[in-house]
C-alpha positions in Angstrom: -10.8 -63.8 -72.5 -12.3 -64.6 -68.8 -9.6 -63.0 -66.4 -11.0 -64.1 -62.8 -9.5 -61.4 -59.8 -9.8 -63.9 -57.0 -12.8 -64.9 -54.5 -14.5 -62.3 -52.6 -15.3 -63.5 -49.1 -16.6 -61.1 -46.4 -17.0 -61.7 -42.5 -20.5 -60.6 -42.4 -23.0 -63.3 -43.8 -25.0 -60.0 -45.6 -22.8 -60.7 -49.0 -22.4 -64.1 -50.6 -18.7 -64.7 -51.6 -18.5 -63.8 -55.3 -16.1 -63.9 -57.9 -15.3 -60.9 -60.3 -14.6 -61.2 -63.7 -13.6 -59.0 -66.3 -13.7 -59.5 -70.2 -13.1 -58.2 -73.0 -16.4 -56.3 -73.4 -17.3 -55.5 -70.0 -17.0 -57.5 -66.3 -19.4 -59.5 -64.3 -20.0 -61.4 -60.7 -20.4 -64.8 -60.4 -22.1 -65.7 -57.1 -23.6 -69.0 -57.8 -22.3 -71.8 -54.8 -21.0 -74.0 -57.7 -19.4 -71.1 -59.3 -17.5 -69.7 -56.2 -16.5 -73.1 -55.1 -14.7 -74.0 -59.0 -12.6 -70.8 -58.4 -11.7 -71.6 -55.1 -10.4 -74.8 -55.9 -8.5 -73.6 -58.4 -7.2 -70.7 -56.3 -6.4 -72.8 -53.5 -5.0 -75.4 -56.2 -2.6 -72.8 -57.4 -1.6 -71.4 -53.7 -0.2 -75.1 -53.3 2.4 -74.4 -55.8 3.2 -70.7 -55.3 6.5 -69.5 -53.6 6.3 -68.3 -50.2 7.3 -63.8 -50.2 10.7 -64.7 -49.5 11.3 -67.2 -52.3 9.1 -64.7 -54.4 11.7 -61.9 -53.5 14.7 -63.9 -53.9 13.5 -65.0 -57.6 12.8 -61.4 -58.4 16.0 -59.9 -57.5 18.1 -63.1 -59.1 16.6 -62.5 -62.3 17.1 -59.1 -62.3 20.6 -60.0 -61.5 20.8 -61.8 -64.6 19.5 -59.2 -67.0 22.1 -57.1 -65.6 25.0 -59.2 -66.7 
């Protein structure tokens, strides 16, 4: 199982944006240009349809809400 953390960007130019990812068996770096840019689409893909902190919150405590009753 490939479990992706998120892109690495920094502000100096010294490291190329990367992309960690652990396994099963150990963890590794993708820094290849196609690489990186796949799992930034798809991290910017899935930012599209995440709820903003507040909705976030307001899920959270409705749910918990729920198990309560």
């Amino acid at each position: 199982m490939l479990e992706p953390q998120g892109v690495l960007g920094f502000p100096e130019e010294a490291a190329p944006e990367a992309v960690p990812v652990n396994t099963l068996t150990g963890s590794m770096r993708l820094e290849r240009e196609a690489e990186v840019a796949r799992y930034r689409e798809l991290f910017d893909a899935a930012r599209t349809f995440a709820l903003s902190p507040v909705d976030s919150l307001s899920v959270i405590r409705r749910r918990l809400k729920e198990r309560r009753t």
